[in-house]
C-alpha positions in Angstrom: 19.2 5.3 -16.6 15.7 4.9 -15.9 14.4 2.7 -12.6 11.3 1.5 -11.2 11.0 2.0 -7.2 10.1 -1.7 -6.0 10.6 0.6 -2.3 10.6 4.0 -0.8 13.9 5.3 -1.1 14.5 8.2 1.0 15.2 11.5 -1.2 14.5 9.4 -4.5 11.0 8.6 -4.9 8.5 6.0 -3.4 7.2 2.9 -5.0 6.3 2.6 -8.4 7.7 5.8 -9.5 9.6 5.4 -12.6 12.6 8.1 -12.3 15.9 9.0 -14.1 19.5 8.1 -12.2 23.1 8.2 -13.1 23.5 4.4 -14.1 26.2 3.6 -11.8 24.1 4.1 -8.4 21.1 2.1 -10.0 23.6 -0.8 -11.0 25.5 -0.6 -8.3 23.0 0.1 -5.5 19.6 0.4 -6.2 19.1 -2.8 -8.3 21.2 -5.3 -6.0 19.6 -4.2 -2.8 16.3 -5.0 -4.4 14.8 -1.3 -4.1 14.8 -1.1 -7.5 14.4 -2.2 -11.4 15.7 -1.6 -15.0 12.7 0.7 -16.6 12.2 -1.6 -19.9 8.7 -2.8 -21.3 8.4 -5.9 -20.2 9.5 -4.5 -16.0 6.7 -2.0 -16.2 3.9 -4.4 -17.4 5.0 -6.8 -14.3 5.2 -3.8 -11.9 1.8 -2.8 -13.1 0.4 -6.2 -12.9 1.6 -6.2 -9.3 0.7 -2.7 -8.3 -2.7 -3.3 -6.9 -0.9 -5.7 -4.1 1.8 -3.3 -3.5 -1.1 -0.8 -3.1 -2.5 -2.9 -0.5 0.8 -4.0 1.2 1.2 -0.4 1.8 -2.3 0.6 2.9 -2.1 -2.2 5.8 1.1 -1.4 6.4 0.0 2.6 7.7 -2.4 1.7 9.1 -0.2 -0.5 11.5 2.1 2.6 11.5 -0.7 4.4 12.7 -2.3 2.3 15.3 1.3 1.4 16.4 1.8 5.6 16.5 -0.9 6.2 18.8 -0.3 3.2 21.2 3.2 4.7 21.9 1.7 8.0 22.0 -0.6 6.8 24.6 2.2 4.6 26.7 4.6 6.0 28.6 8.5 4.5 29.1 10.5 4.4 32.4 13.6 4.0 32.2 15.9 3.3 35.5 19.7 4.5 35.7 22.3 4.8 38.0 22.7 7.9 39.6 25.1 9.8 41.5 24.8 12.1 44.5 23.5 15.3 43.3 21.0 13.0 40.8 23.7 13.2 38.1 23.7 10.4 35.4 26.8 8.0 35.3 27.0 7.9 31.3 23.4 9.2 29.3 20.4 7.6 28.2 20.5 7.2 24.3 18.2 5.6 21.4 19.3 2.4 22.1 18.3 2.2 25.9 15.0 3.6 24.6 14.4 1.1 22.2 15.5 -1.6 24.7 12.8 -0.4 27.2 10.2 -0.4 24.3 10.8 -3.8 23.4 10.5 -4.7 27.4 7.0 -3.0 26.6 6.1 -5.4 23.9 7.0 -2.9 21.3 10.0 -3.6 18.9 11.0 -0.7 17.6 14.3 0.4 15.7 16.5 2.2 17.4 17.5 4.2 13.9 13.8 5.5 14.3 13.8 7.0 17.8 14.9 10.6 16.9 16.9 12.2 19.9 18.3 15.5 19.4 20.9 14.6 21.6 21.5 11.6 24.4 19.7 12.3 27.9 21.9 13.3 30.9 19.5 14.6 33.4 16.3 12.5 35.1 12.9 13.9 34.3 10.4 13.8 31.4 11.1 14.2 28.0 9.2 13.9 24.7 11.1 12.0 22.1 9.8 11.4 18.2 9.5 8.5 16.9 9.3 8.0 12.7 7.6 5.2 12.1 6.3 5.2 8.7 7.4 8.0 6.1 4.3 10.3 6.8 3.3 8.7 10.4 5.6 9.9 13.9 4.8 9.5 17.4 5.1 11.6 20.0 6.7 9.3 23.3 7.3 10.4 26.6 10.0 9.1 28.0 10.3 9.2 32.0 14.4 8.9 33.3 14.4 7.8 37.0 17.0 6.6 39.4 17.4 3.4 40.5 17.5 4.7 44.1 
């Protein structure tokens, strides 16, 4: 069955491309979560009528990725735990206590974008990536202190 992106789809295509799928997962999936469209005549004259403000959408959208990208690239995140005797962590410091402190910064940012390697368990500095856009990540340094 042929589609029409209305949405970057992650290992598919991104929007507008017109692509080839079994028609179970565009029936089933892609067209009822709104990512995507039957490929017939009259879909591909109204996606190409609205093209130019899809264009656009996504052209202010990275540059906000970007801007956004370099502001946590530029802004450091504290984040306080509770510590025991030797400066051990009780528990670890995951995507979601990241994101929490981000949005403390004014920042909202999903915690399914912060990519940790694995959860924190020691205080110190680390670099942690964040994807914000499909081709924009930032690079945010992420300072783990003890309450003490």
């Amino acid at each position: 069955m042929e589609i029409i992106l209305k949405e970057d789809v992650q290992d598919l295509g991104q929007i507008g491309d017109v692509i080839k799928v079994k028609g179970g997962y565009a029936r089933n999936f892609l067209i009822p979560k709104g990512l995507a469209a039957e490929a017939n005549p009259r879909n591909i004259k109204v996606f190409e009528h609205e093209k130019k403000k899809i264009q656009k959408l996504a052209k202010k959208a990275m540059t906000d990725a970007k801007e956004l990208a370099s502001r946590l690239s530029t802004t450091p995140v504290t984040i306080k735990v509770k510590t025991g005797k030797s400066d051990k962590l009780f528990g670890s410091v995951t995507a979601m206590d990241i994101a929490d402190a981000l949005k403390k910064e004014g920042v909202d940012i999903d915690r399914k974008k912060i990519l940790l390697e694995e959860s924190i368990r020691r205080l110190g500095n680390y670099t942690v990536s964040v994807k914000i856009y499909p081709d924009v990540s930032a690079q945010l340094n992420v300072q783990v202190v003890s309450e003490r």
